[in-house]
N, CA, C and O atoms as a GROMACS GRO file, in nm:
protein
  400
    1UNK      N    1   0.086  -0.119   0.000
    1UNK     CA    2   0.000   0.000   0.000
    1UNK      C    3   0.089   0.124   0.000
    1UNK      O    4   0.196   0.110   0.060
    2UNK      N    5   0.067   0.235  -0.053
    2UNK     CA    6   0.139   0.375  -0.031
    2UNK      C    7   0.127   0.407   0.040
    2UNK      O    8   0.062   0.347   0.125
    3UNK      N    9   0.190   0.546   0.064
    3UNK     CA   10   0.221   0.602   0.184
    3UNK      C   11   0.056   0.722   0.191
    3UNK      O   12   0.007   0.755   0.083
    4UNK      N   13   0.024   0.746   0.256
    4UNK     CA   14  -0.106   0.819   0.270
    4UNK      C   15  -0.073   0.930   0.330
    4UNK      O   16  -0.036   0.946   0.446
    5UNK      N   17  -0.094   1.042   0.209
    5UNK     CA   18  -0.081   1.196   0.315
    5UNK      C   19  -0.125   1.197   0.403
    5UNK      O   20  -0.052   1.198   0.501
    6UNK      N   21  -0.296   1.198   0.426
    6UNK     CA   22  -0.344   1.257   0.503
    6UNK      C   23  -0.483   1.158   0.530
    6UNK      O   24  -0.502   1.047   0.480
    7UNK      N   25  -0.558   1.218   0.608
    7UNK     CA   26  -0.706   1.134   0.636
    7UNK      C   27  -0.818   1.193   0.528
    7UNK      O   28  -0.938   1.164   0.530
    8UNK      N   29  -0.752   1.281   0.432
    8UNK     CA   30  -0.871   1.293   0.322
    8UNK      C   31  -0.805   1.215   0.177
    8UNK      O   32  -0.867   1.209   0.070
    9UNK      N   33  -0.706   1.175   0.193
    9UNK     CA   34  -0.609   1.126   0.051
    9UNK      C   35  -0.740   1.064   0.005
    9UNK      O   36  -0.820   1.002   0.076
   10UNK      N   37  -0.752   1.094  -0.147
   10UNK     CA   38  -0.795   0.991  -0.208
   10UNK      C   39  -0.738   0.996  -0.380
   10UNK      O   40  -0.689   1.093  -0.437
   11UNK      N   41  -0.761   0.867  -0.432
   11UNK     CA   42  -0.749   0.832  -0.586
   11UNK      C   43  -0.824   0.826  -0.679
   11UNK      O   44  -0.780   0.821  -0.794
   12UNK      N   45  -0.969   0.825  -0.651
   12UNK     CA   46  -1.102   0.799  -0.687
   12UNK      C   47  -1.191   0.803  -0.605
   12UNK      O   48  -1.179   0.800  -0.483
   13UNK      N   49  -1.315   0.812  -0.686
   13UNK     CA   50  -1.501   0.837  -0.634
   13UNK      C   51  -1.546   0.709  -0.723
   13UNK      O   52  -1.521   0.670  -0.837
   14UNK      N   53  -1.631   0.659  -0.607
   14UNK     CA   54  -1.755   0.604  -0.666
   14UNK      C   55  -1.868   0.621  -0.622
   14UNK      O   56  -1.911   0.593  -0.510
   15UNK      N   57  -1.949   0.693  -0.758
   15UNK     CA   58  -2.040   0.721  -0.749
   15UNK      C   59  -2.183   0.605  -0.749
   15UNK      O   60  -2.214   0.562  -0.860
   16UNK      N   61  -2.246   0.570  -0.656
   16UNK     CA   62  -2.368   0.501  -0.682
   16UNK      C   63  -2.453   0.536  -0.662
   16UNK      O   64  -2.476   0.606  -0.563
   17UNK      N   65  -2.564   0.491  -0.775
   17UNK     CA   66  -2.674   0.553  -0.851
   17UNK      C   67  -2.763   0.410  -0.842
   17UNK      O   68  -2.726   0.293  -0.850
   18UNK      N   69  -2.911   0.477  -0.820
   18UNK     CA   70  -2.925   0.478  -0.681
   18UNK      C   71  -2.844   0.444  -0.549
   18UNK      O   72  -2.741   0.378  -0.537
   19UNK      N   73  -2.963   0.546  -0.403
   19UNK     CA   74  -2.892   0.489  -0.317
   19UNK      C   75  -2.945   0.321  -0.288
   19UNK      O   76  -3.051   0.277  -0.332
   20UNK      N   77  -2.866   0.258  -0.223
   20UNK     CA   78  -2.828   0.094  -0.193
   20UNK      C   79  -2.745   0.046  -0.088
   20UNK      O   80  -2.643  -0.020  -0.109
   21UNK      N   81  -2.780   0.073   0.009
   21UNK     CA   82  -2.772   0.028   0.148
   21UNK      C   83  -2.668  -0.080   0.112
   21UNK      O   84  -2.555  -0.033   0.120
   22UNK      N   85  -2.669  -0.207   0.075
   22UNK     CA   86  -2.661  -0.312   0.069
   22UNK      C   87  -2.518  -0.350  -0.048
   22UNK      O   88  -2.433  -0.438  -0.039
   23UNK      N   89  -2.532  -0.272  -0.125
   23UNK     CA   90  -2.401  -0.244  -0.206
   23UNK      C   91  -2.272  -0.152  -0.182
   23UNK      O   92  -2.162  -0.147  -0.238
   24UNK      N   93  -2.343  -0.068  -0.057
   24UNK     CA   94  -2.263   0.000   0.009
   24UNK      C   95  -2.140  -0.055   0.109
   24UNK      O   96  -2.032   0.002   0.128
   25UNK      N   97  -2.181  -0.166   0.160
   25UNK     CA   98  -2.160  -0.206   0.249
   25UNK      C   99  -2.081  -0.378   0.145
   25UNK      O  100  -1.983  -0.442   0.183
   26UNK      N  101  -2.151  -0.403   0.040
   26UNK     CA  102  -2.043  -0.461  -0.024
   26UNK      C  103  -1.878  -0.403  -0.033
   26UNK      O  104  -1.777  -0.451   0.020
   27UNK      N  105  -1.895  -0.274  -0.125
   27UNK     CA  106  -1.740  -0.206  -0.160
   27UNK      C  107  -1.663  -0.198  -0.039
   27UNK      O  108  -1.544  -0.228  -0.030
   28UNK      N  109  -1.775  -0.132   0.106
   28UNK     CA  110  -1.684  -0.122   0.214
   28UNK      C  111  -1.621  -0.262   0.285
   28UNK      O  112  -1.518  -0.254   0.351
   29UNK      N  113  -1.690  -0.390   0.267
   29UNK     CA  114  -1.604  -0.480   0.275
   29UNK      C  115  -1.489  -0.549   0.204
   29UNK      O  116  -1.394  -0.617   0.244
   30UNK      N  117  -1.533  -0.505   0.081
   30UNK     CA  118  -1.410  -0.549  -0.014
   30UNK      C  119  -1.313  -0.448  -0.033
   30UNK      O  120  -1.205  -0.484  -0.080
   31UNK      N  121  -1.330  -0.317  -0.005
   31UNK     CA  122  -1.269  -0.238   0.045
   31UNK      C  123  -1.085  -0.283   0.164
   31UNK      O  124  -0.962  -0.294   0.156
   32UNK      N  125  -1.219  -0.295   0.270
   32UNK     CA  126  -1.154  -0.361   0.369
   32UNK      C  127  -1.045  -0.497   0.387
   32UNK      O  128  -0.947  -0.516   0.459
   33UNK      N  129  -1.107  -0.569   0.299
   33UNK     CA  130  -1.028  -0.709   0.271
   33UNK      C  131  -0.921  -0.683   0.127
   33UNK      O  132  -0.851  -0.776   0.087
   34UNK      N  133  -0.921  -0.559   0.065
   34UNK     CA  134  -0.812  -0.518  -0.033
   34UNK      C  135  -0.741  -0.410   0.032
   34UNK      O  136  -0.679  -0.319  -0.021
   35UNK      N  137  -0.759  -0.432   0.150
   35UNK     CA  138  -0.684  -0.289   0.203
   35UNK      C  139  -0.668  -0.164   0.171
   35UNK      O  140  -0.574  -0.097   0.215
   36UNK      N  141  -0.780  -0.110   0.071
   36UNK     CA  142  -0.830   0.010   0.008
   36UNK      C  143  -0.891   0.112   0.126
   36UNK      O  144  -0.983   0.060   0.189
   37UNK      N  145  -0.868   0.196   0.151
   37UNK     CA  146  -0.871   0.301   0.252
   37UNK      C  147  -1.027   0.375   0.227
   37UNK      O  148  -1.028   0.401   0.107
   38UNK      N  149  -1.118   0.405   0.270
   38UNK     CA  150  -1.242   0.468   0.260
   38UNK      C  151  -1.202   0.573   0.273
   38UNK      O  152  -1.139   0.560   0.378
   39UNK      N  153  -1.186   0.728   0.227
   39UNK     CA  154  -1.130   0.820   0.322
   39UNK      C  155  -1.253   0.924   0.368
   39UNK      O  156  -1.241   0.994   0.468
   40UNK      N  157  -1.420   0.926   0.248
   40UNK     CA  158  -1.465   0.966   0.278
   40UNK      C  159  -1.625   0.912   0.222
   40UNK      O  160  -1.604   0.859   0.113
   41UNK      N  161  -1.767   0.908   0.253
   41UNK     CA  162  -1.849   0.849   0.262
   41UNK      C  163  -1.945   1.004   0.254
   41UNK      O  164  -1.940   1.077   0.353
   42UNK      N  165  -2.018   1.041   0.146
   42UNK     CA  166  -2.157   1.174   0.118
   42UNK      C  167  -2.271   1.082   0.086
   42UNK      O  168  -2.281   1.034  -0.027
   43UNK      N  169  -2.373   1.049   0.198
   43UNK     CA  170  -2.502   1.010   0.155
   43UNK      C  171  -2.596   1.120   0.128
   43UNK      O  172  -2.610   1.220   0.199
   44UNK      N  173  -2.665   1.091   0.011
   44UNK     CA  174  -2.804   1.200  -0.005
   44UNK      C  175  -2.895   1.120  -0.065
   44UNK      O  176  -2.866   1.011  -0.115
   45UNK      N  177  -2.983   1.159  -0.064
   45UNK     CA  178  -3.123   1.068  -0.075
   45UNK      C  179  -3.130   1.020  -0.259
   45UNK      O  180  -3.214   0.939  -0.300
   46UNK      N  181  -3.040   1.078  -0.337
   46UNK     CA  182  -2.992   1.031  -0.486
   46UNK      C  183  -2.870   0.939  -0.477
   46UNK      O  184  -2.806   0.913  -0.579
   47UNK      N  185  -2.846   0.903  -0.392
   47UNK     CA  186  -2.706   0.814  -0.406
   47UNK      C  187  -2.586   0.791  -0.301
   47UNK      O  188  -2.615   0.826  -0.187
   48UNK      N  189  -2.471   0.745  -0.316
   48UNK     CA  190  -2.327   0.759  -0.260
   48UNK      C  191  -2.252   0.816  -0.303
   48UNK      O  192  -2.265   0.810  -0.425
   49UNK      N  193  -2.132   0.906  -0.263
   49UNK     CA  194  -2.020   0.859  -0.321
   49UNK      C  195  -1.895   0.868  -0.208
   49UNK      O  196  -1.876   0.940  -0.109
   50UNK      N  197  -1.838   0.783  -0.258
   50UNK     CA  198  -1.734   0.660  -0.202
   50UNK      C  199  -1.580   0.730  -0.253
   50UNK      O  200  -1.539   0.730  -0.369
   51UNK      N  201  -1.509   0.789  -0.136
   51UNK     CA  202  -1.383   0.857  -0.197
   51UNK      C  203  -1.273   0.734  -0.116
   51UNK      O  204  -1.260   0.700   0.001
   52UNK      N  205  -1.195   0.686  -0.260
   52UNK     CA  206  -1.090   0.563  -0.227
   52UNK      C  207  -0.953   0.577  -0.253
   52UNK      O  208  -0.914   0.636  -0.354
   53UNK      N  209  -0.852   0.509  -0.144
   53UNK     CA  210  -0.734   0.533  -0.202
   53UNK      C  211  -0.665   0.498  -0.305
   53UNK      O  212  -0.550   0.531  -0.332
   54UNK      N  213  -0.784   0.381  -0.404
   54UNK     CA  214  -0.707   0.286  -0.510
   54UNK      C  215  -0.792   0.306  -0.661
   54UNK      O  216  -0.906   0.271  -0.693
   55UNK      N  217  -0.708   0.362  -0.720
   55UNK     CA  218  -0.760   0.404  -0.885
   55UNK      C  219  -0.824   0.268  -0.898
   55UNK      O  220  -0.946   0.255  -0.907
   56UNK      N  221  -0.708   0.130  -0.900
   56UNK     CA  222  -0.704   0.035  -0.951
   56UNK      C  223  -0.826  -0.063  -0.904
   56UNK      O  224  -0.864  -0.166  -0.960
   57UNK      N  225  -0.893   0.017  -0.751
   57UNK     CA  226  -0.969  -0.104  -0.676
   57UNK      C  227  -1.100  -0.050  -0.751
   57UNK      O  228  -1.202  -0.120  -0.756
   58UNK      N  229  -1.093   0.115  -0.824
   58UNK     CA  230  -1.248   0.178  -0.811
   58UNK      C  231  -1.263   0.112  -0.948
   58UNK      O  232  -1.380   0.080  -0.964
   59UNK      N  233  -1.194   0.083  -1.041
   59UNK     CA  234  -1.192   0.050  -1.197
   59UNK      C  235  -1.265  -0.141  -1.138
   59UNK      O  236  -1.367  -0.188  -1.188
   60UNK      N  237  -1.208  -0.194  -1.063
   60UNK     CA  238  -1.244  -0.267  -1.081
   60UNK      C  239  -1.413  -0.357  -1.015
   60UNK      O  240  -1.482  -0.452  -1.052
   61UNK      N  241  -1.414  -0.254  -0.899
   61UNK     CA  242  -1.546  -0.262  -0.809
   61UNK      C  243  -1.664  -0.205  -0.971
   61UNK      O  244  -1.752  -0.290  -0.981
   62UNK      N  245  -1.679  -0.111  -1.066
   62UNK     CA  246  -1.688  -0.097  -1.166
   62UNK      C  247  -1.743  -0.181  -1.293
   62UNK      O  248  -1.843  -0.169  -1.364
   63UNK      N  249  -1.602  -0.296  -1.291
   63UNK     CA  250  -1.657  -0.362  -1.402
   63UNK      C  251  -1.707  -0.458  -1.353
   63UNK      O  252  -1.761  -0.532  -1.436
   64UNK      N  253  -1.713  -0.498  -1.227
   64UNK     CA  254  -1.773  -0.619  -1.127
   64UNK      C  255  -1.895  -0.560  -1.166
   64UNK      O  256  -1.962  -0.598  -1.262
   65UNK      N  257  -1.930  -0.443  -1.072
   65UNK     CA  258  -2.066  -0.430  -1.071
   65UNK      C  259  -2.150  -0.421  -1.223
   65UNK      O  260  -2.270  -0.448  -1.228
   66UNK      N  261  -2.085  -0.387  -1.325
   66UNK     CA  262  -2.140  -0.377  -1.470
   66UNK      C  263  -2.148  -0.502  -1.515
   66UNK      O  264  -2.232  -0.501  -1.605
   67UNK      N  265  -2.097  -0.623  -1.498
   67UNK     CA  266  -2.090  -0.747  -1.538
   67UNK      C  267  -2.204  -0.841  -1.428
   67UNK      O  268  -2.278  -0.928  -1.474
   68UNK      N  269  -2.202  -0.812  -1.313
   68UNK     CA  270  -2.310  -0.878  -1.222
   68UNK      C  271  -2.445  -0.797  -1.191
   68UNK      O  272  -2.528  -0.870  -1.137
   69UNK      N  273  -2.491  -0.656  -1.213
   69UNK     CA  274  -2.555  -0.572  -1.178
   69UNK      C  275  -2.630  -0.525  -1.305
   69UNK      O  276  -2.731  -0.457  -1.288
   70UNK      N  277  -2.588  -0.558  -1.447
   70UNK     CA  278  -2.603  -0.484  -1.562
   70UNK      C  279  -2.583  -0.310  -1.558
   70UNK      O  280  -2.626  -0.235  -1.646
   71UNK      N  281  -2.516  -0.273  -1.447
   71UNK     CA  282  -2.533  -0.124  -1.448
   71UNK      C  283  -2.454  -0.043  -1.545
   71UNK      O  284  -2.343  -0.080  -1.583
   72UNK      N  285  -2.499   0.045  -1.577
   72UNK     CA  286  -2.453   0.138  -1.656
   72UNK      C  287  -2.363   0.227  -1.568
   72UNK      O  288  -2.381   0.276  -1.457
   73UNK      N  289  -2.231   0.234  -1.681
   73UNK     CA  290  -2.117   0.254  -1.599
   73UNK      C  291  -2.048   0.387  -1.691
   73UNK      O  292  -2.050   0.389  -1.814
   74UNK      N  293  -1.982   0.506  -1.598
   74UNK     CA  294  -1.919   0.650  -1.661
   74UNK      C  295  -1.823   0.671  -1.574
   74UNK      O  296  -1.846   0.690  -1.454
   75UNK      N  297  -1.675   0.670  -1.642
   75UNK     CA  298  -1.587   0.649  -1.568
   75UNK      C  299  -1.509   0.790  -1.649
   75UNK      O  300  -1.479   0.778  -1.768
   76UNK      N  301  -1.477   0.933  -1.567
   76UNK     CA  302  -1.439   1.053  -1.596
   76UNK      C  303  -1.319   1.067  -1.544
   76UNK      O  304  -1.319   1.012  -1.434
   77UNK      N  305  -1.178   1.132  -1.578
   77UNK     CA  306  -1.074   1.124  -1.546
   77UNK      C  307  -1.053   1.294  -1.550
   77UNK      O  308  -1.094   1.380  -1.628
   78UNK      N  309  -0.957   1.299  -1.410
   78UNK     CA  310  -0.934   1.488  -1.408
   78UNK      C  311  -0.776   1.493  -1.383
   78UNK      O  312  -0.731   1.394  -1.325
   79UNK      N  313  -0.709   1.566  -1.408
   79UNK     CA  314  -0.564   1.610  -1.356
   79UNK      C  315  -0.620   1.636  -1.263
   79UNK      O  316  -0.735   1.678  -1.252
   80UNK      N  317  -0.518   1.607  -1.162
   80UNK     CA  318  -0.507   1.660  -0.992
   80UNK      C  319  -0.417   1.733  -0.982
   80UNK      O  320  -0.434   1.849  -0.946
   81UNK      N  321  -0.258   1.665  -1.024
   81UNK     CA  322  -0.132   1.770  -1.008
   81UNK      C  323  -0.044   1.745  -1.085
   81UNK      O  324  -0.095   1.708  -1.190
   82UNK      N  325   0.042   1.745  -1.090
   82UNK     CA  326   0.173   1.698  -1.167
   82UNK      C  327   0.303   1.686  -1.082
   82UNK      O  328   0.355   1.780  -1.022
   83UNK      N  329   0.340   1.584  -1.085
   83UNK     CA  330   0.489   1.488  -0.991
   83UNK      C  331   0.550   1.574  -0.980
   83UNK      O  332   0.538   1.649  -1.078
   84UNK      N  333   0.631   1.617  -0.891
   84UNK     CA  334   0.721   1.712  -0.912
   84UNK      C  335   0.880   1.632  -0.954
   84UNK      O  336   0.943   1.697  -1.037
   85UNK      N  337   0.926   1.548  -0.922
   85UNK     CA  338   1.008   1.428  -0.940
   85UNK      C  339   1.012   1.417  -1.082
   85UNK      O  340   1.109   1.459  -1.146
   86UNK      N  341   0.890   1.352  -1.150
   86UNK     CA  342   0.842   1.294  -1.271
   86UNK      C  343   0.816   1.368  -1.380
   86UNK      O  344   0.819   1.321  -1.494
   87UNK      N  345   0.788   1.489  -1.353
   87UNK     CA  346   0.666   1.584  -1.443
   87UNK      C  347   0.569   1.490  -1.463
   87UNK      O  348   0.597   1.526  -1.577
   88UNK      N  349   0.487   1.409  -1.469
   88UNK     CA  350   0.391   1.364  -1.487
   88UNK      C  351   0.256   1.342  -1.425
   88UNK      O  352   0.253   1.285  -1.316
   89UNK      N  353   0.144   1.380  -1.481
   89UNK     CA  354   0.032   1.368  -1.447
   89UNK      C  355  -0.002   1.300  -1.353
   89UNK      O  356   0.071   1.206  -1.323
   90UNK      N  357  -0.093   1.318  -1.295
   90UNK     CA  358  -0.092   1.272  -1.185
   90UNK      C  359  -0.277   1.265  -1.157
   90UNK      O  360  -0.322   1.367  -1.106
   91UNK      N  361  -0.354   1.179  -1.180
   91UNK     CA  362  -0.492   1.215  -1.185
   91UNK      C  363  -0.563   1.154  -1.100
   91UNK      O  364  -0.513   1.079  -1.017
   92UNK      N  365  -0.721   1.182  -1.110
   92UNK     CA  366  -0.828   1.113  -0.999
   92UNK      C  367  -0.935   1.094  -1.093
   92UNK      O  368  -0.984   1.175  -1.172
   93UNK      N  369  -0.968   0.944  -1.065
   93UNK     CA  370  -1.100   0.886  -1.141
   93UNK      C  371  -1.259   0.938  -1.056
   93UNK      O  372  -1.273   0.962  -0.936
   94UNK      N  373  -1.333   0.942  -1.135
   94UNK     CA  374  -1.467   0.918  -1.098
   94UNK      C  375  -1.557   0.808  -1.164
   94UNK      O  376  -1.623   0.829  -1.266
   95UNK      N  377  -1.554   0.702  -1.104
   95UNK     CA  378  -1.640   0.631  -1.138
   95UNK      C  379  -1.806   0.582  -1.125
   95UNK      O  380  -1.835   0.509  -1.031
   96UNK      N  381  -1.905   0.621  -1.215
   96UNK     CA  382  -2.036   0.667  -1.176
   96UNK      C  383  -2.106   0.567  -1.222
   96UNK      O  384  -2.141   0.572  -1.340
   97UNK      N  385  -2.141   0.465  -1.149
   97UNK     CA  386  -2.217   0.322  -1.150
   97UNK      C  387  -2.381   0.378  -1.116
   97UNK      O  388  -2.401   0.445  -1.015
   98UNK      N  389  -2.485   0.344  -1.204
   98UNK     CA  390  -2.648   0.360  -1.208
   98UNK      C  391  -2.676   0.215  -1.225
   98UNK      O  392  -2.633   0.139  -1.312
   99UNK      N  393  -2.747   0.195  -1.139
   99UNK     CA  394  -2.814   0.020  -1.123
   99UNK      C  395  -2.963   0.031  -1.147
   99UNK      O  396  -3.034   0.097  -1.071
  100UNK      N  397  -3.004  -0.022  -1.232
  100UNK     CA  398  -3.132  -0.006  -1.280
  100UNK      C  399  -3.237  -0.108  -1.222
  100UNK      O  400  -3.354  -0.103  -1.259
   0.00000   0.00000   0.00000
């Protein structure tokens, strides 16, 4: 696992569409058992979203859920910063899962 700035670090959002009690509490266990960090949790009466420390865990909670869920899946990519080491990009996913 990396090193974690802080207690808000994150790498990605997942967004779920609708809210789902029950799927929530899926990611946060598999979360947990991939050692993927929750750093932050926004319920509103339209949904979740799920801020994680792992690009790699949100891509794949994603195509799980699109392959077992049929959900329709929008996965948006932003610059965050650029390496100072590297020059290189350095970004954060949003991944926006709707379960029909």
């Amino acid at each position: 696992m990396e090193h974690i700035k802080h207690a808000l670090y994150f790498e990605a959002i997942i967004q779920l569409r609708p809210l789902n009690k029950e799927l929530v509490n899926l990611i946060r266990r598999d979360a947990e058992k991939n050692k993927v960090v929750i750093s932050k949790e926004l319920t509103e009466a339209y949904g979740t979203d799920i801020y994680l420390s792992s690009k790699k865990f949100a891509m794949a909670i994603a195509k799980r859920f699109k392959k077992r869920f049929h959900a329709q899946i929008r996965v948006t990519k932003k610059v965050h910063t650029i390496d100072r080491q590297t020059s290189k990009e350095l970004s954060r996913i949003t991944a926006l899962i709707k379960i029909n």
